[in-house]
PDB file of N, CA, C and O in Angstrom:
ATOM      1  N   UNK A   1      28.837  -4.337 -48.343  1.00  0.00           N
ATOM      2  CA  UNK A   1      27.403  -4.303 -48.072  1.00  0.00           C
ATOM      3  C   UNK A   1      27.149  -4.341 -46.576  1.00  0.00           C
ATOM      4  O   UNK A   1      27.904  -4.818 -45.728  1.00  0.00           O
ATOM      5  N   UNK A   2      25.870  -3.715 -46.365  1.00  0.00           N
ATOM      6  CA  UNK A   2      25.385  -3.744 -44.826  1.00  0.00           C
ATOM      7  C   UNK A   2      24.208  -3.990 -44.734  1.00  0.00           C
ATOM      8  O   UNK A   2      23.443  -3.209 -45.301  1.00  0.00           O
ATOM      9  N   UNK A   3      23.555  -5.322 -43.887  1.00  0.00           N
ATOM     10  CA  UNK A   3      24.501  -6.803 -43.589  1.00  0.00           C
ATOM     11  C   UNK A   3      25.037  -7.480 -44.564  1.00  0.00           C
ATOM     12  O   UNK A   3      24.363  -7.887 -45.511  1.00  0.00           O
ATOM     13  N   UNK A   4      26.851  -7.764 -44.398  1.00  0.00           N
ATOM     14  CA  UNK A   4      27.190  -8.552 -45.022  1.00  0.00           C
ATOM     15  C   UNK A   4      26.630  -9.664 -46.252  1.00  0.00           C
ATOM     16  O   UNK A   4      25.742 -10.512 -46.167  1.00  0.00           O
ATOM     17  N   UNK A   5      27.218  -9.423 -47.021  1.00  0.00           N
ATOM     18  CA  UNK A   5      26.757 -11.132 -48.003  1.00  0.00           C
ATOM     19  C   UNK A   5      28.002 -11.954 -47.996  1.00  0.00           C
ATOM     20  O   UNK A   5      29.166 -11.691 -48.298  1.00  0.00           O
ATOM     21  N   UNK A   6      27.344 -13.141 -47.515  1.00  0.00           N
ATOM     22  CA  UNK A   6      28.270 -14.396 -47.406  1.00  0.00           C
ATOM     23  C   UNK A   6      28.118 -15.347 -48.551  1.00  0.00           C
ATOM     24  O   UNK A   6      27.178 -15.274 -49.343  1.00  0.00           O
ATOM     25  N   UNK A   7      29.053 -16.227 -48.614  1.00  0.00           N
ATOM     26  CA  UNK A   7      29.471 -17.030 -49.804  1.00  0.00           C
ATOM     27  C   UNK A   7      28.794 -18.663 -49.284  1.00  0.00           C
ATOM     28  O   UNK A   7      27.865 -19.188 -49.897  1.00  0.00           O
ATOM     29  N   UNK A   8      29.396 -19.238 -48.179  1.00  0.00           N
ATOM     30  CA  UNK A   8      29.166 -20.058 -47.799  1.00  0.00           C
ATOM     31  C   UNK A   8      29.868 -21.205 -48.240  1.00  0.00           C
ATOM     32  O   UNK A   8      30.056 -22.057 -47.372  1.00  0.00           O
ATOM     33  N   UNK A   9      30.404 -21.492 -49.646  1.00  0.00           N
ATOM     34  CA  UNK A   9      30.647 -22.615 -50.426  1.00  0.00           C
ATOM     35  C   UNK A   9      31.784 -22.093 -51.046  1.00  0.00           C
ATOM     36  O   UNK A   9      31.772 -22.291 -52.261  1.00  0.00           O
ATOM     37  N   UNK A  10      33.185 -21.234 -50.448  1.00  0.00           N
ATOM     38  CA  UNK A  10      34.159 -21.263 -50.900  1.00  0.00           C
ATOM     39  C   UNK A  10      35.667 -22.158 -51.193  1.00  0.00           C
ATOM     40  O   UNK A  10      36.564 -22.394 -50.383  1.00  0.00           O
ATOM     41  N   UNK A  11      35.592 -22.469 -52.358  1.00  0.00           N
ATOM     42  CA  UNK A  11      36.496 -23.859 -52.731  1.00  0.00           C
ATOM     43  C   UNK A  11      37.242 -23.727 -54.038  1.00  0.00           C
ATOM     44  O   UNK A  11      36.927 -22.964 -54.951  1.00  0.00           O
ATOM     45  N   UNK A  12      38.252 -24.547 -54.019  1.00  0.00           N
ATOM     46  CA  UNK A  12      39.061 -24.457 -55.311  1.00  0.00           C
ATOM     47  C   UNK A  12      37.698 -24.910 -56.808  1.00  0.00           C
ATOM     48  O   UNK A  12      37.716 -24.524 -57.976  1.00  0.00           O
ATOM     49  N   UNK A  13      37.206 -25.357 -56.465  1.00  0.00           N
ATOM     50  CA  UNK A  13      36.121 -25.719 -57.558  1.00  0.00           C
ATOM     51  C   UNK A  13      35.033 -23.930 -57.623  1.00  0.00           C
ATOM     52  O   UNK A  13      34.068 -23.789 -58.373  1.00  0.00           O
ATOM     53  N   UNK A  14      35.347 -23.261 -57.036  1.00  0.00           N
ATOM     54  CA  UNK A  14      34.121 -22.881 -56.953  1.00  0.00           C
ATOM     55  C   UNK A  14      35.133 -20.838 -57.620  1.00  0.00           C
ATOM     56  O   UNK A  14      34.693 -19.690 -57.566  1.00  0.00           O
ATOM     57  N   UNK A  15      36.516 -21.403 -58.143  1.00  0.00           N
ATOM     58  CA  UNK A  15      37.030 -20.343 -58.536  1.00  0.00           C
ATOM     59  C   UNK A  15      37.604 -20.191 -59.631  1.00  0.00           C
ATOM     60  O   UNK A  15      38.706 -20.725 -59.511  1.00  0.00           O
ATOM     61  N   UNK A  16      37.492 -19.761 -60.656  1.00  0.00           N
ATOM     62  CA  UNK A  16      37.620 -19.551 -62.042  1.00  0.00           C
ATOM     63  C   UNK A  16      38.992 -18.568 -62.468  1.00  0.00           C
ATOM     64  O   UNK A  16      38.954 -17.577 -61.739  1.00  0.00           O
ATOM     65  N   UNK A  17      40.024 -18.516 -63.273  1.00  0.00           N
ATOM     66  CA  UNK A  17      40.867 -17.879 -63.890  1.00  0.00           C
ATOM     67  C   UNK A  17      40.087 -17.144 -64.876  1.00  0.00           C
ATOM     68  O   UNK A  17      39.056 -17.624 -65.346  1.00  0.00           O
ATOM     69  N   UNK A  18      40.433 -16.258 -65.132  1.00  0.00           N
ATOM     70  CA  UNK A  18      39.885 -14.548 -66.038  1.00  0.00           C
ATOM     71  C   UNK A  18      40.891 -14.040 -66.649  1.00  0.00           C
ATOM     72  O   UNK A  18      42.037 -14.231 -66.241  1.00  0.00           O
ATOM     73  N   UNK A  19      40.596 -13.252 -67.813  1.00  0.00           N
ATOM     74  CA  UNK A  19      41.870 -12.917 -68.231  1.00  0.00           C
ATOM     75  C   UNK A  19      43.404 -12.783 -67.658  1.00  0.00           C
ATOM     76  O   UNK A  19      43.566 -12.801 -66.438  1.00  0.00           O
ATOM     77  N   UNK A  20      44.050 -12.705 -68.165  1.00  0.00           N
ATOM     78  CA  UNK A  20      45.352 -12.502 -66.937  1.00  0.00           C
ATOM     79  C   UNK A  20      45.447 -12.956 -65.654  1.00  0.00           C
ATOM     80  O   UNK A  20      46.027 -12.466 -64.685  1.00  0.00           O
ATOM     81  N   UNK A  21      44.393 -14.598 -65.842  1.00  0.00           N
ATOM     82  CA  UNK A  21      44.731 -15.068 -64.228  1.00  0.00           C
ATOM     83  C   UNK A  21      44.295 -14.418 -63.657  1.00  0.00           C
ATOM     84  O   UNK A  21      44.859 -14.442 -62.563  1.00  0.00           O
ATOM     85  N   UNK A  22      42.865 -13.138 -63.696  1.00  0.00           N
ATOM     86  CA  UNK A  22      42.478 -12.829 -62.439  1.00  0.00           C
ATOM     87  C   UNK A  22      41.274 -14.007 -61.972  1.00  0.00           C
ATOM     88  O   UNK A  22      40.562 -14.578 -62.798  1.00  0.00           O
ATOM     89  N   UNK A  23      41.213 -14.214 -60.650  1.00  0.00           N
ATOM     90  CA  UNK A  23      40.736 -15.057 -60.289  1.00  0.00           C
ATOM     91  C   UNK A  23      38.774 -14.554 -60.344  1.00  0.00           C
ATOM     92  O   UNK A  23      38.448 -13.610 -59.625  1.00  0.00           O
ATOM     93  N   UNK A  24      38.101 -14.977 -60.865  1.00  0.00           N
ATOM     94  CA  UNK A  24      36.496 -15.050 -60.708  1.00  0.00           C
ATOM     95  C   UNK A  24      35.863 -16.007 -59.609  1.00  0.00           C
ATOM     96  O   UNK A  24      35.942 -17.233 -59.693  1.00  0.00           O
ATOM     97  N   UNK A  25      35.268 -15.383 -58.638  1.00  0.00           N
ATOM     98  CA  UNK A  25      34.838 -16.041 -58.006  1.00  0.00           C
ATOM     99  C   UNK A  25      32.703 -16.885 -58.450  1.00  0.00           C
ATOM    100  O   UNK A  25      31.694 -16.251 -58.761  1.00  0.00           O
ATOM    101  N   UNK A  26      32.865 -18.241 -58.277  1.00  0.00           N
ATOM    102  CA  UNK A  26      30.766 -18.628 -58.779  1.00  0.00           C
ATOM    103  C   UNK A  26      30.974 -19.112 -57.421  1.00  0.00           C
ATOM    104  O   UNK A  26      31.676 -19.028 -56.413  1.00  0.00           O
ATOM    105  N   UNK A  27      29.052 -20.167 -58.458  1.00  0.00           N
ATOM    106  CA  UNK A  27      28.700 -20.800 -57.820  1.00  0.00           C
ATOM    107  C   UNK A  27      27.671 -20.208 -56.798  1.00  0.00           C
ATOM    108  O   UNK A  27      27.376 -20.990 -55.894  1.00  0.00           O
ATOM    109  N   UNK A  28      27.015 -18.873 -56.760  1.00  0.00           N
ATOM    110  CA  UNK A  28      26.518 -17.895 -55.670  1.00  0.00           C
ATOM    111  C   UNK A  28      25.221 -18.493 -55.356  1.00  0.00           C
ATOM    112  O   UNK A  28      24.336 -17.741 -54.946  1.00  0.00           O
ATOM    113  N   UNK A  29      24.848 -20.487 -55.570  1.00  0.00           N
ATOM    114  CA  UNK A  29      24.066 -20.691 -55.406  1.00  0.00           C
ATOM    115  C   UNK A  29      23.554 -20.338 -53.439  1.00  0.00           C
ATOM    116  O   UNK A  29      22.471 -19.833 -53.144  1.00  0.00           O
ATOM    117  N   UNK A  30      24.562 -20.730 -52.446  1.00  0.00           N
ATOM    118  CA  UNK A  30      24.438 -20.792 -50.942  1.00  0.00           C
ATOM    119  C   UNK A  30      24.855 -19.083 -50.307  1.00  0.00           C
ATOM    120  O   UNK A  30      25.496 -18.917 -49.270  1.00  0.00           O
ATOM    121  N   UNK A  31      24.493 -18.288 -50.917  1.00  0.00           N
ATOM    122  CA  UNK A  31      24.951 -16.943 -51.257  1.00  0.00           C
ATOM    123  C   UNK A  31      23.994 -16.376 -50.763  1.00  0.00           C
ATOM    124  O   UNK A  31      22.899 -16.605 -51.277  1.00  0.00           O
ATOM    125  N   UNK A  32      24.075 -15.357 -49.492  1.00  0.00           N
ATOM    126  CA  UNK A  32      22.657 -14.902 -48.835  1.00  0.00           C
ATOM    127  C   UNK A  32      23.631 -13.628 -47.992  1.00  0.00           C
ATOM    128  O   UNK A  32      24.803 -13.369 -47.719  1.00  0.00           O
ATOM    129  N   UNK A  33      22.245 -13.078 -47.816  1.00  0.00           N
ATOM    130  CA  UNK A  33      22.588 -12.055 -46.956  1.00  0.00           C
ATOM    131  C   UNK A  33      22.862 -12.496 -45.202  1.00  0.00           C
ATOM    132  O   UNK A  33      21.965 -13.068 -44.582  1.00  0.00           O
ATOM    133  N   UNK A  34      23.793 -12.252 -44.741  1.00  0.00           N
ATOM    134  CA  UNK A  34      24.324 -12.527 -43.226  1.00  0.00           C
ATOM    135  C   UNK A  34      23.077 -12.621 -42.628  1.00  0.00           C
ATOM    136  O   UNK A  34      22.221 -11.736 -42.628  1.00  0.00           O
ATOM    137  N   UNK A  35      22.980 -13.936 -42.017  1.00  0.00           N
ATOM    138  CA  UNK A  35      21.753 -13.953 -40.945  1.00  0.00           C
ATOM    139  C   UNK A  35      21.934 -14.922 -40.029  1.00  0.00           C
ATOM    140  O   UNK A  35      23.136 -15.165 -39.916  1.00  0.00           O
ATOM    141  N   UNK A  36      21.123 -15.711 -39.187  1.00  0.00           N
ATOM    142  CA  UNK A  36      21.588 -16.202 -38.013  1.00  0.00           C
ATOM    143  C   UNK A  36      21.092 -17.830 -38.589  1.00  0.00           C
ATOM    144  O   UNK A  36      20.663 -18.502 -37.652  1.00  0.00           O
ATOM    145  N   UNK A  37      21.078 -18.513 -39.845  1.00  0.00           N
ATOM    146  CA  UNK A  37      20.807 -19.473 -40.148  1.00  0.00           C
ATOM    147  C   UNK A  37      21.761 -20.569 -39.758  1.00  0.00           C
ATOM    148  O   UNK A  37      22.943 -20.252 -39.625  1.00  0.00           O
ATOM    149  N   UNK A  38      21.449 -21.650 -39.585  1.00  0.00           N
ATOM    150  CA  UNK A  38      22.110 -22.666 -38.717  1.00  0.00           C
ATOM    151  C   UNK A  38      22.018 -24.187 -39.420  1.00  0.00           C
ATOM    152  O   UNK A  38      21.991 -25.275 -38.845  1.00  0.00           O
ATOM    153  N   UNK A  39      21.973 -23.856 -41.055  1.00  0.00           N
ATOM    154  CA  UNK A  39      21.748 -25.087 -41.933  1.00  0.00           C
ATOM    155  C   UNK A  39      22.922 -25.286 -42.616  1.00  0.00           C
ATOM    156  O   UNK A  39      23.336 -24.404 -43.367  1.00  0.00           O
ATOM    157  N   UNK A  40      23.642 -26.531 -42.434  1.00  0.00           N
ATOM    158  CA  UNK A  40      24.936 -26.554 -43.015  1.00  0.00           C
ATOM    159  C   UNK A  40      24.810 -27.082 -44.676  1.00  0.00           C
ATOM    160  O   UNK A  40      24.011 -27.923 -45.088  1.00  0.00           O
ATOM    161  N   UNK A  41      25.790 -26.368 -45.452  1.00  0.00           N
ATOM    162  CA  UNK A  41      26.073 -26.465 -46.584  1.00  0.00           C
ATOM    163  C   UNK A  41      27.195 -25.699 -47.300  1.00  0.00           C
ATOM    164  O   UNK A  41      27.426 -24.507 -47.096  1.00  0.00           O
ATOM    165  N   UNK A  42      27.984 -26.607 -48.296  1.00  0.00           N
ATOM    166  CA  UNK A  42      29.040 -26.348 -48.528  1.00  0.00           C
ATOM    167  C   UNK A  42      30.285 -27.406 -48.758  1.00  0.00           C
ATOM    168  O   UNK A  42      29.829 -28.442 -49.242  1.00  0.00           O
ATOM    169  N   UNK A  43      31.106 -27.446 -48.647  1.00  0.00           N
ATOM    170  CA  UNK A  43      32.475 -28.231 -48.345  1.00  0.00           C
ATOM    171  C   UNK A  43      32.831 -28.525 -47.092  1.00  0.00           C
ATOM    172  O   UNK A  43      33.138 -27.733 -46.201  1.00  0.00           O
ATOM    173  N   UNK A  44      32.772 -29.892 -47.046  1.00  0.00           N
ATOM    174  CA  UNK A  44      33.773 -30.260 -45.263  1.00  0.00           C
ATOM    175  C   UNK A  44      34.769 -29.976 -45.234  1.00  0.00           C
ATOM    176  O   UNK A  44      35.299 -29.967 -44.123  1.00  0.00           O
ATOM    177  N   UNK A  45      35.803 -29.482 -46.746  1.00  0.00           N
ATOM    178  CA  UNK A  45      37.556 -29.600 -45.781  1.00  0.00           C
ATOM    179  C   UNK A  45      37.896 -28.185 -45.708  1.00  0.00           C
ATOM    180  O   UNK A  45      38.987 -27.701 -45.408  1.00  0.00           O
ATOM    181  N   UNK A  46      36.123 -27.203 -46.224  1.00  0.00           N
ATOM    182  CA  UNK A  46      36.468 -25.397 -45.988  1.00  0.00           C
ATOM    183  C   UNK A  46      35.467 -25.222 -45.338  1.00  0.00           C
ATOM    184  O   UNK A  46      34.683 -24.282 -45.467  1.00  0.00           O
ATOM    185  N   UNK A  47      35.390 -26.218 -44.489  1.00  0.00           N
ATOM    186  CA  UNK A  47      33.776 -25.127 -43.387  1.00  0.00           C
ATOM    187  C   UNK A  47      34.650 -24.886 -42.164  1.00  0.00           C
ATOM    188  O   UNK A  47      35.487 -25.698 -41.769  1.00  0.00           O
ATOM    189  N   UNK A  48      34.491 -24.156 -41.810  1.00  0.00           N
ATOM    190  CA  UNK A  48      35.310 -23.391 -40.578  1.00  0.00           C
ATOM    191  C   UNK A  48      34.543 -24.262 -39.403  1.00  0.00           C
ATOM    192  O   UNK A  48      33.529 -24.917 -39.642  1.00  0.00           O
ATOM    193  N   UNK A  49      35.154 -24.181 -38.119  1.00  0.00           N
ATOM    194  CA  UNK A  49      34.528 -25.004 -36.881  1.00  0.00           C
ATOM    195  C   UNK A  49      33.171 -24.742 -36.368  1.00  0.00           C
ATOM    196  O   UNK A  49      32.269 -25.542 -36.117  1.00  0.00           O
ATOM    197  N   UNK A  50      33.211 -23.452 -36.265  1.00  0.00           N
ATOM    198  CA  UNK A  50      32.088 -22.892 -35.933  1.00  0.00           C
ATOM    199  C   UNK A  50      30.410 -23.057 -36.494  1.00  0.00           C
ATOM    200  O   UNK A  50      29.240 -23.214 -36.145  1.00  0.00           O
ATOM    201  N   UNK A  51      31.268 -22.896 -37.547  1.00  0.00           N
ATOM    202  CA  UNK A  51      29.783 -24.378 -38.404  1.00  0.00           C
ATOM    203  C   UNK A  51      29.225 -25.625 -37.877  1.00  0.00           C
ATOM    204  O   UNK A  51      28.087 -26.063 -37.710  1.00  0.00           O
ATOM    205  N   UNK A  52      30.652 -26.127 -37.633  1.00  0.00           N
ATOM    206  CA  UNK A  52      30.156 -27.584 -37.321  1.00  0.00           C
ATOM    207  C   UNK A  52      29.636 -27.794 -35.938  1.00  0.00           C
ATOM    208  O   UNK A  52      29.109 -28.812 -35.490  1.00  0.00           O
ATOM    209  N   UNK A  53      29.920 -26.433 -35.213  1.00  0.00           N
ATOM    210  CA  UNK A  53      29.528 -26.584 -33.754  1.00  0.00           C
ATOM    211  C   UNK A  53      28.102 -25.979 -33.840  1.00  0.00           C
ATOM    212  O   UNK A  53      27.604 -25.641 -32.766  1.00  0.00           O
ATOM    213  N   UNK A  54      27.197 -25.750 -35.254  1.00  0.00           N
ATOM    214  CA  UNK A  54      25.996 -25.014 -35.154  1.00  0.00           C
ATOM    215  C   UNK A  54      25.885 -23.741 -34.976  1.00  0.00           C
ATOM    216  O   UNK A  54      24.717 -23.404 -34.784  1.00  0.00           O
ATOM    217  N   UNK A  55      26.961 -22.538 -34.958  1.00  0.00           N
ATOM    218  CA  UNK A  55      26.930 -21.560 -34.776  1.00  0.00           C
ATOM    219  C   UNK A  55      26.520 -20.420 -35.574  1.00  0.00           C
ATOM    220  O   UNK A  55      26.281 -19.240 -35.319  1.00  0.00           O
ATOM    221  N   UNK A  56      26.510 -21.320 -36.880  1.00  0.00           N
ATOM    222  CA  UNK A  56      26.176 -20.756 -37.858  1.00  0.00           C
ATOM    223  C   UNK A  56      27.281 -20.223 -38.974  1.00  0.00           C
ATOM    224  O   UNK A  56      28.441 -20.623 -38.878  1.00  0.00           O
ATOM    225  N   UNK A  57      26.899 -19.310 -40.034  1.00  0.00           N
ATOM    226  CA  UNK A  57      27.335 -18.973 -41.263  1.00  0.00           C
ATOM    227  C   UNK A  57      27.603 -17.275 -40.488  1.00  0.00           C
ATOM    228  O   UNK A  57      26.921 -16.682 -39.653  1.00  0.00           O
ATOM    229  N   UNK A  58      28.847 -16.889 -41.170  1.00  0.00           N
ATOM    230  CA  UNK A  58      29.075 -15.635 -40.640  1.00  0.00           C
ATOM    231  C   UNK A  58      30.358 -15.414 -41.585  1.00  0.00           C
ATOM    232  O   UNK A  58      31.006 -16.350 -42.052  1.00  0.00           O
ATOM    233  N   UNK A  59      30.717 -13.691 -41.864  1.00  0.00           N
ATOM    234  CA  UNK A  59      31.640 -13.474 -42.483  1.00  0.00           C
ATOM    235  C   UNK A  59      33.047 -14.083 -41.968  1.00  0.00           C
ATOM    236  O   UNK A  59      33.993 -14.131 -42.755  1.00  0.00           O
ATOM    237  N   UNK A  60      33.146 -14.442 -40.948  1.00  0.00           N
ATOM    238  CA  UNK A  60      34.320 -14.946 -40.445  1.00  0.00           C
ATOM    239  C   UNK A  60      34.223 -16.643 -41.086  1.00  0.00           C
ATOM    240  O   UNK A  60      35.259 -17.231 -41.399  1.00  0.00           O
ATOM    241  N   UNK A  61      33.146 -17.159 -41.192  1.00  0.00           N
ATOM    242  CA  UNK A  61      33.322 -18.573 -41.922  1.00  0.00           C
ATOM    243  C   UNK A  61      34.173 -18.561 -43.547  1.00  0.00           C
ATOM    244  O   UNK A  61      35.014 -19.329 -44.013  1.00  0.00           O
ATOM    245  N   UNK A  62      33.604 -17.495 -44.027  1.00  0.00           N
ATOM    246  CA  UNK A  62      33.879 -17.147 -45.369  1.00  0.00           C
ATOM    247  C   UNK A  62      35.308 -16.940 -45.847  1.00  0.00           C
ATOM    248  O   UNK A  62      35.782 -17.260 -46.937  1.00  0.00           O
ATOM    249  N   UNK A  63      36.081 -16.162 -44.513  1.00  0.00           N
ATOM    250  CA  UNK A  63      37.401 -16.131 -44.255  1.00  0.00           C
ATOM    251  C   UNK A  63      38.128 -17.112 -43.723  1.00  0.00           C
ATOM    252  O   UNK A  63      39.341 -17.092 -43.935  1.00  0.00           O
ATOM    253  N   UNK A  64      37.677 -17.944 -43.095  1.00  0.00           N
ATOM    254  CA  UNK A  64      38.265 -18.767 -42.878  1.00  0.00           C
ATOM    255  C   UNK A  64      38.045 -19.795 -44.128  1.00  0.00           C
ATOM    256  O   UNK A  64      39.087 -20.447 -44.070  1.00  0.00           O
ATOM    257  N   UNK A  65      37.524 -20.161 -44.893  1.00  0.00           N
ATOM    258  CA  UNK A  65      37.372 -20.745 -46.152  1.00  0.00           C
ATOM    259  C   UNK A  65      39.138 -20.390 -46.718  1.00  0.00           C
ATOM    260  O   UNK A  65      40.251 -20.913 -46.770  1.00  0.00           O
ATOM    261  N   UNK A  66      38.420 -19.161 -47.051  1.00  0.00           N
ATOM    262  CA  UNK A  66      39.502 -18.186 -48.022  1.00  0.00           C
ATOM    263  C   UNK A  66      40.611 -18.888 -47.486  1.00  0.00           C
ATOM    264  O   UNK A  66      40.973 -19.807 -48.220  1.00  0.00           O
ATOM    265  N   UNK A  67      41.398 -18.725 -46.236  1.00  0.00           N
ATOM    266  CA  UNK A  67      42.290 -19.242 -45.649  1.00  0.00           C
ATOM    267  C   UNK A  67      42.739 -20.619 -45.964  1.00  0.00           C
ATOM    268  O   UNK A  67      43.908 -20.893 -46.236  1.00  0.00           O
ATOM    269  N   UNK A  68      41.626 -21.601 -45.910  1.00  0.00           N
ATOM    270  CA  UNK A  68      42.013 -23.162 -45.997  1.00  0.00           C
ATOM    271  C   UNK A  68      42.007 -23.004 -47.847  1.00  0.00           C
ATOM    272  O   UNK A  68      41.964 -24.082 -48.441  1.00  0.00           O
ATOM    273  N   UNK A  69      42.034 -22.134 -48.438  1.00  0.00           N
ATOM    274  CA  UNK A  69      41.685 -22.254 -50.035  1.00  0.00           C
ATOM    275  C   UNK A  69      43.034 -21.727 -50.492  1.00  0.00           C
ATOM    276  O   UNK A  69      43.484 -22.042 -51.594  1.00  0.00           O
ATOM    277  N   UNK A  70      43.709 -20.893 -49.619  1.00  0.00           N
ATOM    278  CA  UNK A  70      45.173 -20.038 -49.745  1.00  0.00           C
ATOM    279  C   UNK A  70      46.175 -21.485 -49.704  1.00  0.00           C
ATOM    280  O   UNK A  70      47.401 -21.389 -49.770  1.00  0.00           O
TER     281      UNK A  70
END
């Protein structure tokens, strides 16, 4: 999509097994289109730094989630 949609709240709770173990991703309550919002929500041990420094929500937070969730 263009602008991005972000997740915001990616976590082992927030990912489901599907047939054959494919993984389902919920939860699309904090789920918005990429914007410059600066309200934290989500998980402390998958919010990327940049959050916590106020920088906001961005596809790179989302990946870095993914990362601490790997």
């Amino acid at each position: 999509l263009s602008p991005a949609m972000i997740h915001q709240n990616l976590k082992p709770q927030n990912i489901l097994c599907g047939p054959n173990f494919q993984p389902k991703i919920t939860d699309y309550v904090f789920q918005k289109i990429q914007d410059k919002s600066t309200a934290f929500v989500g998980s402390l041990p998958f919010t990327s730094p940049e959050v916590f420094l106020g920088k906001g929500y961005s596809v790179k937070s989302d990946i870095y989630s993914f990362g601490e969730l790997m």
